[in-house]
PQR file of N, CA, C, O and H, with PARSE charges and radii, in Angstrom:
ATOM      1  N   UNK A   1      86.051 108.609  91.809 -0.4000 1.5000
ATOM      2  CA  UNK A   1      87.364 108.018  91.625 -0.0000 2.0000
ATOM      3  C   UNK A   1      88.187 108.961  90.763  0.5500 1.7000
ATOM      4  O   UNK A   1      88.086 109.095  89.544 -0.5500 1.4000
ATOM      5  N   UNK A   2      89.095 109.654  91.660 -0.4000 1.5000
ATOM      6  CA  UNK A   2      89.825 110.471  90.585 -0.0000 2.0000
ATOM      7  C   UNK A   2      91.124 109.961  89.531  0.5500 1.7000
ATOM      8  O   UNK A   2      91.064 108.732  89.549 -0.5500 1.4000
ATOM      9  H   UNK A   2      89.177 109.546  92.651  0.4000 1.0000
ATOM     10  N   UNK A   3      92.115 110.334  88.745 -0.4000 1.5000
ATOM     11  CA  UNK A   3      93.115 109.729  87.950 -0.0000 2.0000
ATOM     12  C   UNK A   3      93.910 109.669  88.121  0.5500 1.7000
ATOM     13  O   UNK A   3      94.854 109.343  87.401 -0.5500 1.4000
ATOM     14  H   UNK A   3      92.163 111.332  88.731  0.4000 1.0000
ATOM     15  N   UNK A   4      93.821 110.249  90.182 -0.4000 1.5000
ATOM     16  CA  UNK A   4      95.562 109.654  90.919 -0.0000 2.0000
ATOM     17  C   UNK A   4      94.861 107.964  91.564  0.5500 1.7000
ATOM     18  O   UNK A   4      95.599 107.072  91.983 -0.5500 1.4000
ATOM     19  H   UNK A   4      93.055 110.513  90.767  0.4000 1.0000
ATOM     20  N   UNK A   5      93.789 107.888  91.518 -0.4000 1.5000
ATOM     21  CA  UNK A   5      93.309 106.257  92.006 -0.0000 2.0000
ATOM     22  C   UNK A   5      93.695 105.547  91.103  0.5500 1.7000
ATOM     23  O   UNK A   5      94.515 104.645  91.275 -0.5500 1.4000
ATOM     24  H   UNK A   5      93.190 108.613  91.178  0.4000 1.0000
ATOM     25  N   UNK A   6      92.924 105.973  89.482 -0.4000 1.5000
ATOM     26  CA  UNK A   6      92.856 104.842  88.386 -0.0000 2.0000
ATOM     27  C   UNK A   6      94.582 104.624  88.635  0.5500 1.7000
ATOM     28  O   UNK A   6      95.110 103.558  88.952 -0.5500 1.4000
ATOM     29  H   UNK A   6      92.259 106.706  89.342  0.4000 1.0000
ATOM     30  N   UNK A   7      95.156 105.697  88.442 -0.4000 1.5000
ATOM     31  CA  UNK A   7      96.345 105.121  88.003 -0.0000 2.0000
ATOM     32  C   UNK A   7      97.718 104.419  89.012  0.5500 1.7000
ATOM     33  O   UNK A   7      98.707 103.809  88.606 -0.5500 1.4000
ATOM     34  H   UNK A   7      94.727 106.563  88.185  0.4000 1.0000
ATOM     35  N   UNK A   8      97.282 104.817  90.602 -0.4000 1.5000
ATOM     36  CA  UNK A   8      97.759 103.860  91.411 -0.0000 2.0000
ATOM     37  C   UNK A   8      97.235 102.376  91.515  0.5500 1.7000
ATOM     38  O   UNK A   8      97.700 101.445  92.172 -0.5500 1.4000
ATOM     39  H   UNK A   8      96.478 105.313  90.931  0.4000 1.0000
ATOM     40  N   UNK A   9      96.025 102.422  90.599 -0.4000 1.5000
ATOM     41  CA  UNK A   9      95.888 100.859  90.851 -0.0000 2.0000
ATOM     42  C   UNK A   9      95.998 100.406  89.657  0.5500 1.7000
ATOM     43  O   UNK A   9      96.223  99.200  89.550 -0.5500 1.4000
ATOM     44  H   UNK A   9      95.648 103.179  90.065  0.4000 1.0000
ATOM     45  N   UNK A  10      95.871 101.237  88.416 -0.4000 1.5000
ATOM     46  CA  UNK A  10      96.576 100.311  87.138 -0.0000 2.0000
ATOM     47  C   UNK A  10      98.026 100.348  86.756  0.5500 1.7000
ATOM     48  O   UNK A  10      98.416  99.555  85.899 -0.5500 1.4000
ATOM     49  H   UNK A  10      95.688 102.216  88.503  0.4000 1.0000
ATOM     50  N   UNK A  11      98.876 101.206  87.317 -0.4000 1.5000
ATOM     51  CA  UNK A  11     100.077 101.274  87.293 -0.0000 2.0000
ATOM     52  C   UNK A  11     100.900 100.068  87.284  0.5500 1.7000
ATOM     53  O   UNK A  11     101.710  99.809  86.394 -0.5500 1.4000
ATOM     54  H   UNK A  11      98.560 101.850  88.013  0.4000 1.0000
ATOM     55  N   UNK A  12     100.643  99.271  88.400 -0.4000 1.5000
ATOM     56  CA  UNK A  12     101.565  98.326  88.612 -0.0000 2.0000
ATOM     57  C   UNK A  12     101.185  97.207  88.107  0.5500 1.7000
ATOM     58  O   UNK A  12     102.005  96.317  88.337 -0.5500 1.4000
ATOM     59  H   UNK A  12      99.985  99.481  89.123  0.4000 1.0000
ATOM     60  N   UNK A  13      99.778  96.685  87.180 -0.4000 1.5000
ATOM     61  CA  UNK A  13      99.770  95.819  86.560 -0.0000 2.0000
ATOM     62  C   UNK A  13     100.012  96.282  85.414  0.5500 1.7000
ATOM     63  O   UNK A  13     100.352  95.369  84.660 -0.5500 1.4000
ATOM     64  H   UNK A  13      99.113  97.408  86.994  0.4000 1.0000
ATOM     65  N   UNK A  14      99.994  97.572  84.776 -0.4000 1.5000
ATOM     66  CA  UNK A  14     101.138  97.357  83.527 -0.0000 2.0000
ATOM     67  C   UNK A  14     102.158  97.576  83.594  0.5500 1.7000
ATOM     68  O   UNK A  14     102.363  98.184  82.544 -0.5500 1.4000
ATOM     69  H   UNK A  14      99.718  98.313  85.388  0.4000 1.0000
ATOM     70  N   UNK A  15     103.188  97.521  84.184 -0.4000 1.5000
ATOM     71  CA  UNK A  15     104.454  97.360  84.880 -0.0000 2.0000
ATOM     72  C   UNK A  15     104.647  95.932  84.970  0.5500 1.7000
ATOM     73  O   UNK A  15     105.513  95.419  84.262 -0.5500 1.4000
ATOM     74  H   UNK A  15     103.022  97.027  85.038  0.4000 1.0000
ATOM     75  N   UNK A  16     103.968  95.238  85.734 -0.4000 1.5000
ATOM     76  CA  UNK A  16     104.123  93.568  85.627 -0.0000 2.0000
ATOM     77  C   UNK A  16     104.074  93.208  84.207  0.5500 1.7000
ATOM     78  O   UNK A  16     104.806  92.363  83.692 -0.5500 1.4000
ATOM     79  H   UNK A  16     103.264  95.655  86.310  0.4000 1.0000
ATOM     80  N   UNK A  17     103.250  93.832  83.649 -0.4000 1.5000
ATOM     81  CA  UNK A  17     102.808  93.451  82.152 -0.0000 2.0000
ATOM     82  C   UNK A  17     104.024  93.468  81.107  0.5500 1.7000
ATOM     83  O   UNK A  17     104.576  92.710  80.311 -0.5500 1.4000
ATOM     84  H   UNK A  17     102.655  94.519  84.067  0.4000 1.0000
ATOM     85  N   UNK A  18     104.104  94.647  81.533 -0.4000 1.5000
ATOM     86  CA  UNK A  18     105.390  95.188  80.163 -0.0000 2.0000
ATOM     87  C   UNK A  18     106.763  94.542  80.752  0.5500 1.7000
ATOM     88  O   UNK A  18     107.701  94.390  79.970 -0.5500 1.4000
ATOM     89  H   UNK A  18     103.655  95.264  82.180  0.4000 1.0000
ATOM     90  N   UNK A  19     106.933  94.064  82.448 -0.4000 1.5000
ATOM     91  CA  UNK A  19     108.172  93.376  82.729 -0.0000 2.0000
ATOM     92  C   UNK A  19     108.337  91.906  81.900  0.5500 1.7000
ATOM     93  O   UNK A  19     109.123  91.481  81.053 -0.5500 1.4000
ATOM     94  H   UNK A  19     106.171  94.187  83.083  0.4000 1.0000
ATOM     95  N   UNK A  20     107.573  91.556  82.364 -0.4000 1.5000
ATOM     96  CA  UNK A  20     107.179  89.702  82.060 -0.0000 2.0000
ATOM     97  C   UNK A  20     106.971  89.532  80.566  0.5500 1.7000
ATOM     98  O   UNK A  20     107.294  88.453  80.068 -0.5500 1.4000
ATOM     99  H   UNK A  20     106.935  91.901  83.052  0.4000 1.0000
ATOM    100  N   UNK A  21     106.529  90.369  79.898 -0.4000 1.5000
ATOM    101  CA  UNK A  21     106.702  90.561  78.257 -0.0000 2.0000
ATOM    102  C   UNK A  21     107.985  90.806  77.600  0.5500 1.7000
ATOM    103  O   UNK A  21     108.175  90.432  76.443 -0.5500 1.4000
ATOM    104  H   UNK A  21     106.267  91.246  80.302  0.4000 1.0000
ATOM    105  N   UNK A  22     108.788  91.359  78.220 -0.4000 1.5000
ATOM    106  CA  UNK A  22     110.079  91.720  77.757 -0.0000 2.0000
ATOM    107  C   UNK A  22     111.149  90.673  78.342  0.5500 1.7000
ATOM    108  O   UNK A  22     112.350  90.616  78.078 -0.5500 1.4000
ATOM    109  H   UNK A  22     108.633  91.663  79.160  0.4000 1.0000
ATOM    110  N   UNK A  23     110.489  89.959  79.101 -0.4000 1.5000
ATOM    111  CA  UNK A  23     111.416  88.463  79.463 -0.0000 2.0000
ATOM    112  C   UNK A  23     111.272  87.321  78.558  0.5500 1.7000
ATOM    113  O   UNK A  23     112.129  86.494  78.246 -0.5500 1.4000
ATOM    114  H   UNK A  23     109.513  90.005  79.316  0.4000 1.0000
ATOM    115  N   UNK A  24     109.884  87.419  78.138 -0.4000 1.5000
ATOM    116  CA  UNK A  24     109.366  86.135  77.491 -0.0000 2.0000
ATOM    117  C   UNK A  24     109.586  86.531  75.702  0.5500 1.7000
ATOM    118  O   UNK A  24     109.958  85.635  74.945 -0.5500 1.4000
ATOM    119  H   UNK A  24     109.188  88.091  78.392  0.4000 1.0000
ATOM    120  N   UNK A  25     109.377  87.611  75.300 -0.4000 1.5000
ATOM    121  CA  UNK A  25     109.716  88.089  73.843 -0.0000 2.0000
ATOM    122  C   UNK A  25     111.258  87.602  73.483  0.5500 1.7000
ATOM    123  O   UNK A  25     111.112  87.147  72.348 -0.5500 1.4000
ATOM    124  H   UNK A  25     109.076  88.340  75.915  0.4000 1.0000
ATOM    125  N   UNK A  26     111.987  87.522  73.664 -0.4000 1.5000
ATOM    126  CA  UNK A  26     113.238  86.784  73.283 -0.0000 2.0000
ATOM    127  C   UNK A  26     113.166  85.442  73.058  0.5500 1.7000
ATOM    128  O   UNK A  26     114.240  84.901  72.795 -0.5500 1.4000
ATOM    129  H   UNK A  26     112.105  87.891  74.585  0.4000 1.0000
ATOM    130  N   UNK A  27     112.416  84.916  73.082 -0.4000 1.5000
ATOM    131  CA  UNK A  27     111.814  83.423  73.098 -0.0000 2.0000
ATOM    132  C   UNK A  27     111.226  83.154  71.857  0.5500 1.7000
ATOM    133  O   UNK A  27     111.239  82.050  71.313 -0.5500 1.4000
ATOM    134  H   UNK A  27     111.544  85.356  73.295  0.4000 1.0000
ATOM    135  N   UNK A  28     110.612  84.360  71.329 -0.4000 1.5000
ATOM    136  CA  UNK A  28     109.923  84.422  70.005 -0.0000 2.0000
ATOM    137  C   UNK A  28     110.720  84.708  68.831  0.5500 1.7000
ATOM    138  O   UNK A  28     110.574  84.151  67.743 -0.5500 1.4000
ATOM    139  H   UNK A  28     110.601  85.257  71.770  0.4000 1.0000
ATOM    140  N   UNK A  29     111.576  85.611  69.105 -0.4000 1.5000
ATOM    141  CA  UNK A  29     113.018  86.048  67.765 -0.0000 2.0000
ATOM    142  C   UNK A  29     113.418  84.065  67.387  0.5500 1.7000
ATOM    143  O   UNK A  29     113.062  83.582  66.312 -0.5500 1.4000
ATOM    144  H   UNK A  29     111.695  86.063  69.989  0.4000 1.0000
ATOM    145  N   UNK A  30     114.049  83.333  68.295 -0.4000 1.5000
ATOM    146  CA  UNK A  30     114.831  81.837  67.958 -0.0000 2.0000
ATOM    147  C   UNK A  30     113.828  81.637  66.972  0.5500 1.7000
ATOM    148  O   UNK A  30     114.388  81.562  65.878 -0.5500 1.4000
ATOM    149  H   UNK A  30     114.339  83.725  69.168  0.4000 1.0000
ATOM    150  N   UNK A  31     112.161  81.475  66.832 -0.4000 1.5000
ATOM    151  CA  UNK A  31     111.867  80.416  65.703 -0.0000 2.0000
ATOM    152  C   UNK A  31     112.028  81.156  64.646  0.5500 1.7000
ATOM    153  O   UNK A  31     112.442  80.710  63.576 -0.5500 1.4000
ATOM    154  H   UNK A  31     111.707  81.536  67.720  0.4000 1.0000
ATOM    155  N   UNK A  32     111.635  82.658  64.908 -0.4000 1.5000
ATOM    156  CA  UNK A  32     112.391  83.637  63.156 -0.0000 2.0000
ATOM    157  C   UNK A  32     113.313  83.580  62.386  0.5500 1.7000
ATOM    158  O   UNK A  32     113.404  83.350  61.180 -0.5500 1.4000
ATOM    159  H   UNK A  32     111.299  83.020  65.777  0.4000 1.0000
ATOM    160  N   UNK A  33     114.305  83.908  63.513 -0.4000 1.5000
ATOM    161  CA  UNK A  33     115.532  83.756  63.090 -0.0000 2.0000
ATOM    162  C   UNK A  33     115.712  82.362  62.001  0.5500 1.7000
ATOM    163  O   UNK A  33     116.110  82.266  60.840 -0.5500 1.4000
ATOM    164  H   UNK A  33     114.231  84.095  64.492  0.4000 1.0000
ATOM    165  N   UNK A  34     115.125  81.214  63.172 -0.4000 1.5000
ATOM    166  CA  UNK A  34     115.545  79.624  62.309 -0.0000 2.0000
ATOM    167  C   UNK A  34     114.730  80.360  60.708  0.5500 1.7000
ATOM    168  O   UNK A  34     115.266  80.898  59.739 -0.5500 1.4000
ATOM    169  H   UNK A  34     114.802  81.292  64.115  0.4000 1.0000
ATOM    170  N   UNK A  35     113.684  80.158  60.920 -0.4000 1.5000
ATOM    171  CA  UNK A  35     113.006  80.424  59.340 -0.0000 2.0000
ATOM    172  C   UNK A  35     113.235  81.201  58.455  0.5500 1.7000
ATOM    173  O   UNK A  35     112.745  81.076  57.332 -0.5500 1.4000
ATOM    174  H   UNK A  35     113.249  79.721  61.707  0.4000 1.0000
ATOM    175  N   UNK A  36     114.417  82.625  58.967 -0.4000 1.5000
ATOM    176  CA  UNK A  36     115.056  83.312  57.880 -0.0000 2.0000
ATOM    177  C   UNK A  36     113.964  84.501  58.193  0.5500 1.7000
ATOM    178  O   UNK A  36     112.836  84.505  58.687 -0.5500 1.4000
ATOM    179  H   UNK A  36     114.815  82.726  59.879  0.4000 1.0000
ATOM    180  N   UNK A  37     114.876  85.547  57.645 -0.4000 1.5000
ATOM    181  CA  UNK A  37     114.710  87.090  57.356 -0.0000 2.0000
ATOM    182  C   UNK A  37     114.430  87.544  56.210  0.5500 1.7000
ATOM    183  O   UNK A  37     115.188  88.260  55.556 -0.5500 1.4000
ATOM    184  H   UNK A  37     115.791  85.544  57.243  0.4000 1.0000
ATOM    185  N   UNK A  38     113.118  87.105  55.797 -0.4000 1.5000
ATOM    186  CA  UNK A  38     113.174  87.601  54.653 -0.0000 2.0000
ATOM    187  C   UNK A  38     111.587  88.060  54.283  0.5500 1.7000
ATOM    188  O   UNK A  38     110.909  87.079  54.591 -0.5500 1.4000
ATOM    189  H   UNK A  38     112.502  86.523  56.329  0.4000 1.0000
ATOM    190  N   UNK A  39     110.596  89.233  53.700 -0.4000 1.5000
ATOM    191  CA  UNK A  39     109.641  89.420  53.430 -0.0000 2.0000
ATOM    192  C   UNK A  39     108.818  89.523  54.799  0.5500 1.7000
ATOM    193  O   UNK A  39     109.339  90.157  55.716 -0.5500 1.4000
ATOM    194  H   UNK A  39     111.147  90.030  53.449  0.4000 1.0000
ATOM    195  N   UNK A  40     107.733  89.015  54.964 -0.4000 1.5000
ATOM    196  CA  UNK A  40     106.711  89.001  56.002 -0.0000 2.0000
ATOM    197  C   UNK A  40     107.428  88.879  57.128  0.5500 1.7000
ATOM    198  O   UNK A  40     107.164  89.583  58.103 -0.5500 1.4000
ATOM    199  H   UNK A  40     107.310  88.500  54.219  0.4000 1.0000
ATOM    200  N   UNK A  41     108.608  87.807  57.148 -0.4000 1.5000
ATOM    201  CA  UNK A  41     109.274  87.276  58.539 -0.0000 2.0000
ATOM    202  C   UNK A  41     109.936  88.237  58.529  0.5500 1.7000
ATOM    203  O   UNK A  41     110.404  88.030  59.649 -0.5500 1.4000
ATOM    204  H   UNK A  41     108.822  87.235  56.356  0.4000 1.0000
ATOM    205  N   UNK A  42     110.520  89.369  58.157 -0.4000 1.5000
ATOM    206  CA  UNK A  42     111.505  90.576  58.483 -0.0000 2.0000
ATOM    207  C   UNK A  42     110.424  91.536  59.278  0.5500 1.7000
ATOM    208  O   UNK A  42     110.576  92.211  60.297 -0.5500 1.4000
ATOM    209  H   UNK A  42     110.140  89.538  57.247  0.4000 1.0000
ATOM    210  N   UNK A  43     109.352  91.354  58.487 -0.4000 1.5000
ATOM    211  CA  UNK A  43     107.994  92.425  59.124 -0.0000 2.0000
ATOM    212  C   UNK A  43     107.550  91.970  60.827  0.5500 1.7000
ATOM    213  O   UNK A  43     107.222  92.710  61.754 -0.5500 1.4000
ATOM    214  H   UNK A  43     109.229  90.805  57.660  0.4000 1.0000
ATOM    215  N   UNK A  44     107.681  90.596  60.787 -0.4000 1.5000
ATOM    216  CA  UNK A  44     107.277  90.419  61.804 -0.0000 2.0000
ATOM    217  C   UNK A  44     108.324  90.697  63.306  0.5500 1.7000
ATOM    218  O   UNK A  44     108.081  90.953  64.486 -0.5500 1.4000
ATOM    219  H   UNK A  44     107.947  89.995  60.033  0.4000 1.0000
ATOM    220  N   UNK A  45     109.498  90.491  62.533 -0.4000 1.5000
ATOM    221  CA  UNK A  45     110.843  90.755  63.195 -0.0000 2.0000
ATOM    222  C   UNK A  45     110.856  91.833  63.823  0.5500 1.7000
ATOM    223  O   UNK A  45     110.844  91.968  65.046 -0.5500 1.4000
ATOM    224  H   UNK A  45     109.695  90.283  61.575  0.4000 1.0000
ATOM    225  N   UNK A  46     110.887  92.800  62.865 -0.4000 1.5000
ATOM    226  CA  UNK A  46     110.487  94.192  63.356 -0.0000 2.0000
ATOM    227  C   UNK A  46     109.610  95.168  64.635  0.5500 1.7000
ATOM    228  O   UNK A  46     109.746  96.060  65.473 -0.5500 1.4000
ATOM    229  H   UNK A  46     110.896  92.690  61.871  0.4000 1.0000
ATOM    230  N   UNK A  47     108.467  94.026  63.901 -0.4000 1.5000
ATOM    231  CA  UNK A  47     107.315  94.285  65.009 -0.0000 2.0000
ATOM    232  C   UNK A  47     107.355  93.860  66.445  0.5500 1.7000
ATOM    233  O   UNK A  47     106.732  94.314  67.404 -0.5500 1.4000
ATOM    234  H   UNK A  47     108.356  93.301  63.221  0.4000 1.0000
ATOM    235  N   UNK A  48     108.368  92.730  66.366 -0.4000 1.5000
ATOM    236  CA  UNK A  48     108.808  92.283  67.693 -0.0000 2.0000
ATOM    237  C   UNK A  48     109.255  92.653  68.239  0.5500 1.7000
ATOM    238  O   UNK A  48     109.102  92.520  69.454 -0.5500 1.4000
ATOM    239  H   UNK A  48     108.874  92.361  65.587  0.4000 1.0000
ATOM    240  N   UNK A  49     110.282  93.513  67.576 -0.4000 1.5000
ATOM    241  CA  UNK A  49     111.626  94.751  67.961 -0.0000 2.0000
ATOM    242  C   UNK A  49     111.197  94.967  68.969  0.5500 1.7000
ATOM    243  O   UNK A  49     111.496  94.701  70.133 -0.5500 1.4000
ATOM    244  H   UNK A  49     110.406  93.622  66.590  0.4000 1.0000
ATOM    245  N   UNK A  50     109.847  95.898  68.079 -0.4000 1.5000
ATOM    246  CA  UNK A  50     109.431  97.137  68.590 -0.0000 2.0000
ATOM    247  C   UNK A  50     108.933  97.231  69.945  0.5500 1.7000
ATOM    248  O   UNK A  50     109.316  97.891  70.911 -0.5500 1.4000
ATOM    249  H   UNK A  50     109.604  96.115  67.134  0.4000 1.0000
ATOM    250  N   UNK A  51     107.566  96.048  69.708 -0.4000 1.5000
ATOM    251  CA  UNK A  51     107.152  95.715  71.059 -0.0000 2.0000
ATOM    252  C   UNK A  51     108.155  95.467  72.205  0.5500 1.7000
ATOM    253  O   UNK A  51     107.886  95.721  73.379 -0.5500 1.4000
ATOM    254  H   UNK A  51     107.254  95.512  68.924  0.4000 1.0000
ATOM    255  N   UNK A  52     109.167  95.026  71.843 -0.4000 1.5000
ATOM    256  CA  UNK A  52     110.260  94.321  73.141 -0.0000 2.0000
ATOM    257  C   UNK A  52     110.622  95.858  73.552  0.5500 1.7000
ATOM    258  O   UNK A  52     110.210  96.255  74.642 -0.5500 1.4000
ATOM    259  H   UNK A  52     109.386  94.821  70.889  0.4000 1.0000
ATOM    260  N   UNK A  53     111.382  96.742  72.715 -0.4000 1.5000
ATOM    261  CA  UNK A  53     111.324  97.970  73.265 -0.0000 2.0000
ATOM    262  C   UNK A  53     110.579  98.806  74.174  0.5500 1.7000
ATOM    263  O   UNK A  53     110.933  99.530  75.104 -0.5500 1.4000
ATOM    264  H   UNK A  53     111.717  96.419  71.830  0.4000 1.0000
ATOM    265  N   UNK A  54     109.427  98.516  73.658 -0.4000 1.5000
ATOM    266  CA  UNK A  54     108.295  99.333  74.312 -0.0000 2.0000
ATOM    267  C   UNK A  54     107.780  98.782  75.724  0.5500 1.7000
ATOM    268  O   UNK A  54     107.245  99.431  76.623 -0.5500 1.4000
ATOM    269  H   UNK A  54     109.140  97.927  72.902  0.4000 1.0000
ATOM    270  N   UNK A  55     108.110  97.281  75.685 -0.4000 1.5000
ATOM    271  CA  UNK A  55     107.617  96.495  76.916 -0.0000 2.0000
ATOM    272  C   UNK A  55     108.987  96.684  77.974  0.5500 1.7000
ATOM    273  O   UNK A  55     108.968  96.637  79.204 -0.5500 1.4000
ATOM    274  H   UNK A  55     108.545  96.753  74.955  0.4000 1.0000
ATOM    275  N   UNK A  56     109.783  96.837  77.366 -0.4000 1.5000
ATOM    276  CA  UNK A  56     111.214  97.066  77.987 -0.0000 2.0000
ATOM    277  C   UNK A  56     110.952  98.537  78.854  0.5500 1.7000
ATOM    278  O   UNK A  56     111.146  98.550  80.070 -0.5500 1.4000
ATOM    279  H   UNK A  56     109.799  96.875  76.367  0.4000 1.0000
ATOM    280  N   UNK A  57     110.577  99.549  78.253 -0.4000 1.5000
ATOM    281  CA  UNK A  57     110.224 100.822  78.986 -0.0000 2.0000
ATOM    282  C   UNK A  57     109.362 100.644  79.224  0.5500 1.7000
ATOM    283  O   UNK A  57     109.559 101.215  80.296 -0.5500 1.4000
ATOM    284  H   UNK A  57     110.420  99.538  77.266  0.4000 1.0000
ATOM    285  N   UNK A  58     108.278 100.317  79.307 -0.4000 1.5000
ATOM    286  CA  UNK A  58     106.805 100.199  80.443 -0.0000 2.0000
ATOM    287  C   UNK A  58     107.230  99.128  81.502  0.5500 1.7000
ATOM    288  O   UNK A  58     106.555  99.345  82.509 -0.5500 1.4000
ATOM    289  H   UNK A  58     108.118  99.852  78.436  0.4000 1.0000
ATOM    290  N   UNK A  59     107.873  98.309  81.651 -0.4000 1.5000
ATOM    291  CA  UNK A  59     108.288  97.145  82.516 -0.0000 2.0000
ATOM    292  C   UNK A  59     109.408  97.820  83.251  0.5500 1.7000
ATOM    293  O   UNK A  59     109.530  97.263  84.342 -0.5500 1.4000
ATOM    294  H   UNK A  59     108.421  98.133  80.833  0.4000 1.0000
ATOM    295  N   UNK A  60     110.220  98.729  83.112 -0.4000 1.5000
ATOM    296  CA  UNK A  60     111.617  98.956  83.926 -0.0000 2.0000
ATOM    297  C   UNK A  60     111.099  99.061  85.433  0.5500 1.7000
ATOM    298  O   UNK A  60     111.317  98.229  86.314 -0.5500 1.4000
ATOM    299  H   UNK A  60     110.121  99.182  82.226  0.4000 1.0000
ATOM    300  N   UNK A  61     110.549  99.953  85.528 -0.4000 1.5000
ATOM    301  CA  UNK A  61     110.288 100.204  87.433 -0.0000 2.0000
ATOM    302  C   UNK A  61     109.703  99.191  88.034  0.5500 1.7000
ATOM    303  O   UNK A  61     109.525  99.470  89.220 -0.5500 1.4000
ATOM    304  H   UNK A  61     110.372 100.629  84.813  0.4000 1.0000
ATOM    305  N   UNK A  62     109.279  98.025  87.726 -0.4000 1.5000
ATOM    306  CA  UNK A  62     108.429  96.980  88.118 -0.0000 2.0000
ATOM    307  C   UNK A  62     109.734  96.409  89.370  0.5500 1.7000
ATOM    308  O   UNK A  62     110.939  96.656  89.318 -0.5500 1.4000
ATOM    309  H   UNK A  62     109.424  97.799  86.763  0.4000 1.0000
ATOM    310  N   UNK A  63     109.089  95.704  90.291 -0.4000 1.5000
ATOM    311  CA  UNK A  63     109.319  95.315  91.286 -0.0000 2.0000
ATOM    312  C   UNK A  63     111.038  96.507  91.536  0.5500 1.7000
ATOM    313  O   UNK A  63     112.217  96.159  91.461 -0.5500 1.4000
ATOM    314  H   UNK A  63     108.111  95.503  90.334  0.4000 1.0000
ATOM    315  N   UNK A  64     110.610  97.504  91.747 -0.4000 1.5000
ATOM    316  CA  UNK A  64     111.627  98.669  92.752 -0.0000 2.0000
ATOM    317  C   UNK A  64     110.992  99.052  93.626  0.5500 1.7000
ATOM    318  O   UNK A  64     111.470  99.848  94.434 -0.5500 1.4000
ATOM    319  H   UNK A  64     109.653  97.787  91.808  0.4000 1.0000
TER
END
C-alpha cells in the first residue's frame, strides 16, 4: 500500500472531519461568551479560535 492509497482514502474523511467541525464549533463560543472572558474562559476561547481555523482549512475542499 503505497502513500498515494493511504492518502486517497484518508483524505476525504478528514475533509468531512475538519468540514462538519467548523460548522458545529460556533455553537460552542454562545456558552463562553454568556460566562464571560476572563482567565481560563479566555484560554479556552482561544483554543477554540484556533481549532475553528484549522478545521476551517482542513474542511474547505470537502464536498467539491
Amino acid at each position: 500500500m503505497g502513500l498515494a492509497t493511504v492518502r486517497a482514502t484518508i483524505a476525504p474523511t478528514v475533509r468531512f472531519v475538519g468540514f462538519w467541525t467548523a460548522v458545529v464549533l460556533p455553537f460552542v463560543y454562545i456558552p463562553l461568551l454568556f460566562a464571560g472572558l476572563d482567565g481560563a474562559t479566555m484560554n479556552a476561547f482561544v483554543a477554540l479560535l484556533v481549532a475553528h481555523v484549522v478545521s476551517l482549512l482542513v474542511g474547505r475542499e470537502y464536498g467539491q
